[in-house]
VOBA-1610 file (N, C-alpha, C; in pm, whole numbers, padded with zeros to 5 digits, always signed):
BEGIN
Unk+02261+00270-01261Unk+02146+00183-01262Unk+02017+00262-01246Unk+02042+00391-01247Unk+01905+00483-01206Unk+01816+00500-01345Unk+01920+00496-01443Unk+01855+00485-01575Unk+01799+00397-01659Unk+01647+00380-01578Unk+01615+00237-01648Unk+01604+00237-01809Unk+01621+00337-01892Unk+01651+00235-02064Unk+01812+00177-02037Unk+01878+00226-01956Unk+01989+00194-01930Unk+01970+00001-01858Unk+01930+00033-01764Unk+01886-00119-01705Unk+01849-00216-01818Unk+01678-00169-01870Unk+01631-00253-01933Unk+01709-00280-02058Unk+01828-00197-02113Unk+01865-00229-02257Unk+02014-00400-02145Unk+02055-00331-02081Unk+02146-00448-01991Unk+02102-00576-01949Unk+01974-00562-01885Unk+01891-00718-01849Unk+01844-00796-01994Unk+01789-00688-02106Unk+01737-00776-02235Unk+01886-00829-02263Unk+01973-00788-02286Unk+02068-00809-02374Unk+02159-00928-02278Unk+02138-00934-02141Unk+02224-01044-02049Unk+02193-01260-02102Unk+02263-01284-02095Unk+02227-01416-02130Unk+02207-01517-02029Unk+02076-01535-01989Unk+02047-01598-01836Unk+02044-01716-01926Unk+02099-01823-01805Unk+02078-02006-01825Unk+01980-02049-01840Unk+01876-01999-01790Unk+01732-02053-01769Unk+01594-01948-01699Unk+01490-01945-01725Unk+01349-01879-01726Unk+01394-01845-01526Unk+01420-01919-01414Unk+01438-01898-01316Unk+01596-01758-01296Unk+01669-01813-01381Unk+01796-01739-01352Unk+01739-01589-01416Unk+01702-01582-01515Unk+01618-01438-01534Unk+01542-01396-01416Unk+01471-01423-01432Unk+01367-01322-01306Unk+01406-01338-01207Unk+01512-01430-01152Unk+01566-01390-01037Unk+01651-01206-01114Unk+01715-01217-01202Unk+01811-01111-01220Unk+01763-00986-01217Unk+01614-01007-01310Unk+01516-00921-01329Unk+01431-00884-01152Unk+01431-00954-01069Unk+01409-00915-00974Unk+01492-00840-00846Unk+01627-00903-00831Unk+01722-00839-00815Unk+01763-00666-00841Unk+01741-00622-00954Unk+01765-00508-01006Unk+01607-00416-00997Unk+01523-00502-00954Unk+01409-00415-00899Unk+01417-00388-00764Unk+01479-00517-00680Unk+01490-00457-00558Unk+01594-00376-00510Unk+01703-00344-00634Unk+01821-00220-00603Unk+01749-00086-00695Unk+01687-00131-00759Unk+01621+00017-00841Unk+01477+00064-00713Unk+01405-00031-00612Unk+01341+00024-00516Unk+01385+00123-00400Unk+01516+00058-00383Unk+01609+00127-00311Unk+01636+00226-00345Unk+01726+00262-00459Unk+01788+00352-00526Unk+01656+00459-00574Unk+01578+00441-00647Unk+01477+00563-00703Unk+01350+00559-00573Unk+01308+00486-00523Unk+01201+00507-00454Unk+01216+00503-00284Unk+01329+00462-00253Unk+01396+00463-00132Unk+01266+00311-00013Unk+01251+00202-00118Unk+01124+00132-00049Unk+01245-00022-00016Unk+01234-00062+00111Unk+01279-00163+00090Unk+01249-00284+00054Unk+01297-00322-00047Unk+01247-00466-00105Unk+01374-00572-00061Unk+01308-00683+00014Unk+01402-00758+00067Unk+01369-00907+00060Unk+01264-00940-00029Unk+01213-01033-00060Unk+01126-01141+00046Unk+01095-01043+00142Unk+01017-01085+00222Unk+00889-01040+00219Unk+00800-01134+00321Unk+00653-01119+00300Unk+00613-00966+00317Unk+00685-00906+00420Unk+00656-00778+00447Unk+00717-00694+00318Unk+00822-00700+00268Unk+00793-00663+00119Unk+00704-00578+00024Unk+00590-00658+00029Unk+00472-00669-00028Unk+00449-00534+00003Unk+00393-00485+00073Unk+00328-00345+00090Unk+00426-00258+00040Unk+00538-00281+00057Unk+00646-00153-00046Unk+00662-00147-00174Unk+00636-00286-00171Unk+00669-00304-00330Unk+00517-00261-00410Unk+00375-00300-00339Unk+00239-00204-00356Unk+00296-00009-00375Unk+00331-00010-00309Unk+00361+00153-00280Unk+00496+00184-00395Unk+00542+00123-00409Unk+00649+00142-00595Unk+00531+00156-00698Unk+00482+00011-00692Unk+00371+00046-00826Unk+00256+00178-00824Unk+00201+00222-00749Unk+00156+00369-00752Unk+00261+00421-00830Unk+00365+00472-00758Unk+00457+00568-00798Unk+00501+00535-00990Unk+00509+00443-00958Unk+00586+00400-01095Unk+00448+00419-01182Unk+00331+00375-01181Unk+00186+00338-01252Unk+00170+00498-01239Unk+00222+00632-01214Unk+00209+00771-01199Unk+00281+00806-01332Unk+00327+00757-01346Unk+00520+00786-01446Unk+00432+00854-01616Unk+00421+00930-01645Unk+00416+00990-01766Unk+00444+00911-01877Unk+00621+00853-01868Unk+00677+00782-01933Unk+00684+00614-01908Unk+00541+00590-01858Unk+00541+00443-01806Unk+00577+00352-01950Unk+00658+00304-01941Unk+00701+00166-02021Unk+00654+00042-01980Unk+00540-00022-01993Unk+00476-00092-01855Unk+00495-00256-01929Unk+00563-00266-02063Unk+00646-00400-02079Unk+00752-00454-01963Unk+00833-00321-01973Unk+00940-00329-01873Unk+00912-00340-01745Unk+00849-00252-01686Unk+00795-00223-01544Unk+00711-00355-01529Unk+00630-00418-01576Unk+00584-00536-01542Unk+00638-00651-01555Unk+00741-00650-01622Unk+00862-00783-01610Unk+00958-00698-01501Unk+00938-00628-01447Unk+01036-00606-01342Unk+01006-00597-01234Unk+00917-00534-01193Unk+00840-00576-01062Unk+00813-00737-01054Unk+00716-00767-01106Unk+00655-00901-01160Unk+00715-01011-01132Unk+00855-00951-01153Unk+01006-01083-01151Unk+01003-01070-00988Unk+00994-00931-00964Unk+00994-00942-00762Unk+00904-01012-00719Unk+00777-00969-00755Unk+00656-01063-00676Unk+00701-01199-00662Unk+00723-01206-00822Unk+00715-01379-00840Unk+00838-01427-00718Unk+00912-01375-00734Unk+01049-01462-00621Unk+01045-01458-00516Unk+00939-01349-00431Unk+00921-01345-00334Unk+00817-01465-00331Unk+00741-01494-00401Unk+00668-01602-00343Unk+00713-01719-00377Unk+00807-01725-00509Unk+00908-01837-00522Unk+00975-01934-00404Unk+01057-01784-00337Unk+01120-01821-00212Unk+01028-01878-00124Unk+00933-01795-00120Unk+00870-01802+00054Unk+00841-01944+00028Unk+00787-02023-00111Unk+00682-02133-00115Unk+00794-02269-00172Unk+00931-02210-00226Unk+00960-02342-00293Unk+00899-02363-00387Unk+00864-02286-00473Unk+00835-02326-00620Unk+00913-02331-00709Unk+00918-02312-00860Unk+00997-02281-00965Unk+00933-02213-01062Unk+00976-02173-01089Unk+00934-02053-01279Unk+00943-02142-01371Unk+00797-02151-01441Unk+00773-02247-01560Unk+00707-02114-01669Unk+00718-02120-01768Unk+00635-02047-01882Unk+00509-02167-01875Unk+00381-02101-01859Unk+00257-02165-01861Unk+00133-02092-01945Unk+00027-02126-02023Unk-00043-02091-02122Unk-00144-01988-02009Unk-00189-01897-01977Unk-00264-01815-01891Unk-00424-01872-01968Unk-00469-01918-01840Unk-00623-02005-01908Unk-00695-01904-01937Unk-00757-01956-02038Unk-00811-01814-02163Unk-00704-01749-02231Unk-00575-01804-02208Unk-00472-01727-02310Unk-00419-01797-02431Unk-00364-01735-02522Unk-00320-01826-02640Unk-00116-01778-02623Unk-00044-01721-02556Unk+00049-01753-02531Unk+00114-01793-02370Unk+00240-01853-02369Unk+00270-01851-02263Unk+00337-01769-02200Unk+00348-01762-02088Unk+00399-01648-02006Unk+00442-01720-01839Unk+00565-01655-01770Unk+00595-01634-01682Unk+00468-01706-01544Unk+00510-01797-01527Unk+00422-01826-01377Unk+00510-01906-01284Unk+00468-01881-01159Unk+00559-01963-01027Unk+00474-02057-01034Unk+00501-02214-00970Unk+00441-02370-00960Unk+00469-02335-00841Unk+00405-02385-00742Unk+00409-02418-00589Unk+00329-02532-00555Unk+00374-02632-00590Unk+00269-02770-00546Unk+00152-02824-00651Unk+00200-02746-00761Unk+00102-02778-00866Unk-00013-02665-00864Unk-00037-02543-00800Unk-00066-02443-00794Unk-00015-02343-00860Unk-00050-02267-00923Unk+00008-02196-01095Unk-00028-02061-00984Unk+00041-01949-01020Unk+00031-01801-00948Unk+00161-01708-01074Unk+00027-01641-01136Unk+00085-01506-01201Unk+00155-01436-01147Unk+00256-01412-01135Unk+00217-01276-01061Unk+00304-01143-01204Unk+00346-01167-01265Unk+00336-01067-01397Unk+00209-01004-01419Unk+00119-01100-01426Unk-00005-01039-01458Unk-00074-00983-01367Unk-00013-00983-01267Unk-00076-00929-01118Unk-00024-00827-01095Unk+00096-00776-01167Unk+00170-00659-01163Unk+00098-00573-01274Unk+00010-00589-01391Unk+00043-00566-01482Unk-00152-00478-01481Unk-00218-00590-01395Unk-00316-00556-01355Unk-00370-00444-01249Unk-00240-00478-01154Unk-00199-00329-01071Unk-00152-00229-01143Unk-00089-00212-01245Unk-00046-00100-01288Unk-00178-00037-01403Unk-00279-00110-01449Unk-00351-00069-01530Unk-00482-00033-01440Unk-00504-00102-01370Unk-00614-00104-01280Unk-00633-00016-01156Unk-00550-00008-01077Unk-00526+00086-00991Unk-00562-00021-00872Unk-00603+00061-00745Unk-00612+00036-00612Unk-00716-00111-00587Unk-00798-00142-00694Unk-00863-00261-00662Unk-00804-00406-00660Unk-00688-00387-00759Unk-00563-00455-00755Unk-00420-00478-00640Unk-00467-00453-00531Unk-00376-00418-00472Unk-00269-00575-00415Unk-00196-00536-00421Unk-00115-00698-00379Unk-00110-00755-00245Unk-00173-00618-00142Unk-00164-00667-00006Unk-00253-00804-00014Unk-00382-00775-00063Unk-00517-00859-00078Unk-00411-00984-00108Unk-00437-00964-00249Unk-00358-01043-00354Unk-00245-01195-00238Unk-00134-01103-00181Unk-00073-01179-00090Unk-00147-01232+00018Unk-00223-01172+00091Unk-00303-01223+00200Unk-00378-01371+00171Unk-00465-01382+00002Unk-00507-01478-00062Unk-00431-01596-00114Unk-00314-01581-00152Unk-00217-01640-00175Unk-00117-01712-00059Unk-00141-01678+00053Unk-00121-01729+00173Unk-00192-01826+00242Unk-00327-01729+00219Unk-00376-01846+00290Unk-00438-01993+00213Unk-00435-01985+00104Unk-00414-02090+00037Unk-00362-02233+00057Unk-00152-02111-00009Unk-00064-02214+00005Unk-00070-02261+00117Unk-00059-02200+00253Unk-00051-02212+00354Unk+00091-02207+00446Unk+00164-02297+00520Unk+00292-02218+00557Unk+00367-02194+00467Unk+00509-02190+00480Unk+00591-02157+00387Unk+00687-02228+00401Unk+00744-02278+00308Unk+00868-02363+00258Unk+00932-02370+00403Unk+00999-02519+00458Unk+01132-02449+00557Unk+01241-02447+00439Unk+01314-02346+00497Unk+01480-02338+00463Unk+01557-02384+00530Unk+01654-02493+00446Unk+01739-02589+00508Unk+01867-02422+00556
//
């Protein structure tokens, strides 16, 4: 699994049920490829966030950045981490000012990129950072889902 054309040719080619069952899968295999190549733990918790900030440096360093892949793969983490924390679901939604759809979490009728929040961190650098990003997104939604 260390070989992501290896990964990414396995996740394109897998046949998920539905837009949620993907990026969960796609997130999954980011948080064993954080482990495995970057030694960061991703555990889909709020604290998370700052490791998974500290992957994208490393990865947004990469010579050979593939940043289709790398941003549907991280991206799939963000999103589920706030999936989870909030009780939302993964809808494909039109990005306002955009002419296709793409990947977004619903939380209460509240739309949150976070592909493009990955994608913006990796092009953008440090002004992008997801700590912010999460901190804003918190205090928003406000608590977090209970889990039965």
């Amino acid at each position: 699994m260390r070989d992501r054309t290896t990964l990414r040719k396995r996740l394109e080619t897998m046949a998920f049920p539905d837009l949620g069952a993907m990026m969960d899968g796609y997130a999954q295999a980011a948080a064993v490829l954080g482990s495995c190549e970057v030694k960061q733990k991703l555990d889909f918790t709020a604290e998370s966030i700052d490791a998974l900030d500290e992957v994208l440096v490393l990865v947004g360093e990469s010579p050979e950045l593939d940043l289709d892949f790398e941003v549907r793969l991280w991206g799939s983490y963000l999103g589920e981490v706030l999936r989870r924390r909030y009780a939302g679901t993964w809808e494909m939604t039109v990005y306002p000012g955009g002419a296709t759809a793409v990947p977004s979490v619903d939380v209460r009728g509240s739309r949150l990129f976070p592909l493009l929040k990955v994608y913006r961190r990796l092009t953008a650098g440090e002004e992008e950072d997801l700590h912010s990003f999460f901190t804003m997104v918190t205090e928003r939604l406000g608590k977090p889902a209970q889990v039965n």
